[in-house]
C-alpha positions, -999 to +999 in steps of 0.1 A: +062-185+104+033-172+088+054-145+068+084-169+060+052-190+040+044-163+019+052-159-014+062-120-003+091-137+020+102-159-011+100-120-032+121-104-002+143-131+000+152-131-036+156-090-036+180-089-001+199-120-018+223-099-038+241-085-006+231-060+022+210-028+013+227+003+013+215+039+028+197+061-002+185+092-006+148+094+000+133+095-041+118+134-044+082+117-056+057+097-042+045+070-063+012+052-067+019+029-098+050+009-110+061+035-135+080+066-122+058+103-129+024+084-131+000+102-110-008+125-080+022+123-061+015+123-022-009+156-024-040+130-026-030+123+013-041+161+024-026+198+013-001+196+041+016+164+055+036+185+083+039+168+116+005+146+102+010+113+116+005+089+086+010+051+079+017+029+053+001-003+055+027-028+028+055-005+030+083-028+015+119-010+008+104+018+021+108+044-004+072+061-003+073+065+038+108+079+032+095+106+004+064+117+032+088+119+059+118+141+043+099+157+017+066+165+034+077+161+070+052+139+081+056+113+109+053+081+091+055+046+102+057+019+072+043-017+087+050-049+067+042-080+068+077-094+059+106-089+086+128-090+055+111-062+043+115-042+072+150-044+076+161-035+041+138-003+047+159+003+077+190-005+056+178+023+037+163+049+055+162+041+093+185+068+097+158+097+085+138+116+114+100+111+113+102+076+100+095+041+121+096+008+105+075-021+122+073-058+113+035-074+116+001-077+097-011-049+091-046-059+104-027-067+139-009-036+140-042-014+135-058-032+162-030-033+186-023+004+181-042+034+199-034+061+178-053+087+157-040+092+119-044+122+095-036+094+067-030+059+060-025+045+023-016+015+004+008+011-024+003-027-037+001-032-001-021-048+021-054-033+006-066-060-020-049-087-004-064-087+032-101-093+038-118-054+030-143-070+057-120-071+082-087-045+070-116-016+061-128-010+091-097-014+111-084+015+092-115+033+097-113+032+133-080+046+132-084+075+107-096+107+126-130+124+110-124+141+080-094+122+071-078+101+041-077+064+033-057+058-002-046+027-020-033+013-053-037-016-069-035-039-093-065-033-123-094-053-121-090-051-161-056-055-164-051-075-193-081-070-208-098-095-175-130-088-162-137-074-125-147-098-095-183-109-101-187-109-062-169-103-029-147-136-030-111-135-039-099-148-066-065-161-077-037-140-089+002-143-087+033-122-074+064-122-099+093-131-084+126-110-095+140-146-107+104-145-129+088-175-106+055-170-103+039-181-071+001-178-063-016-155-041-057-145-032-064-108-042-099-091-039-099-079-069-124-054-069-140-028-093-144+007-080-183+008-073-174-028-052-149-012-032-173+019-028-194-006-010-171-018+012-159+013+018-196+025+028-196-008+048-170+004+073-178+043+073-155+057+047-170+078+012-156+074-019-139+107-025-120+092-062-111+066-081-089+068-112-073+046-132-039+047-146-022+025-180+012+018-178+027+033-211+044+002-227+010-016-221-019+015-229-052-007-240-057-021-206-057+001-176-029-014-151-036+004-121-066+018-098-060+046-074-090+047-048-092+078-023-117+077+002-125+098+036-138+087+068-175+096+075 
């Protein structure tokens, strides 16, 4: 019930409305921001993704697991928070090798699991809109020594607004494709705060970089952190 009370059900809802999804070809890029060729691609996640087990913690359609799995030939498991979700990424993709799609918080599914990964990342996922007290070290306990923790999200600055003053959330919204706006609680942190949350749960700051979204280029739109566990 939890899920079906978020304003990401009410977003999924509107996007499987149309009719059912329909298998597609995995995209040939991985993608960190909401435009198409904006930065690193999936070589921030290590050199060489083969047989890596890696997760995606937000993983929506599914289009950024399916690129790692086909593309890199890692063994990738997208979680979501949004049953809906879950089974239009399925609609899309569940036929692909390497590639598992699970329904659940992702703070849950971290917990529950007893696995090692190589990577987990982020993509406007659940990074920024779970507790980092809480979500940071979950991941940390799952990353293996050595290995990468990378998420996106929205710009503290984006429209020209100014960075949490402290380790509260504040209040932002999610657009639905009908342009409802409904609220939702995002940390919405500058990179040296997340560096110290990071540092909190045992992971270094390896990068941050910021990226503008071309139609929009005085305020950055989009923060890319990288970090690896001590």
């Amino acid at each position: 019930m939890l899920a079906q009370a978020s304003p990401w059900y009410a977003h999924a809802l509107q996007r499987t409305a149309a009719g059912l999804a329909e298998p597609l070809a995995p995209p040939p890029r991985m993608e960190w921001t909401t435009r198409p060729g904006i930065g690193p691609g999936a070589k921030i996640l290590g050199p060489d993704l083969r047989r890596k087990r890696v997760v995606e913690l937000g993983c929506g359609p599914g289009h950024n697991a399916a690129c790692l799995a086909t593309r890199h030939a890692a063994q990738v498991t997208g979680v979501d928070l949004v049953g809906l979700q879950v089974r239009r990424a399925r609609s899309h993709y569940g036929r692909l090798n390497n590639l598992t799609f699970v329904a659940g918080h992702a703070l849950h599914y971290l917990h529950a699991s007893d696995e090692q990964f190589d990577a987990i990342y982020s993509v406007f996922g659940a990074v920024g809109l779970v507790a980092p007290e809480l979500l940071l070290p979950a991941i940390a306990h799952r990353l293996k020594p050595g290995c990468t923790l990378a998420f996106s999200v929205p710009h503290p600055q984006r429209g020209g607004r100014p960075p949490s003053a402290d380790d509260r959330p504040r209040r932002d919204h999610v657009m639905l494709p009908d342009r409802t706006r409904l609220p939702v609680a995002r940390w919405d942190f500058d990179a040296a705060r997340w560096e110290k949350h990071l540092d909190r749960a045992g992971l270094w700051l390896a990068s941050a970089q910021e990226f503008h979204d071309p139609r929009q280029s005085r305020w950055p739109t989009t923060l890319l952190i990288t970090a690896r566990k001590l």
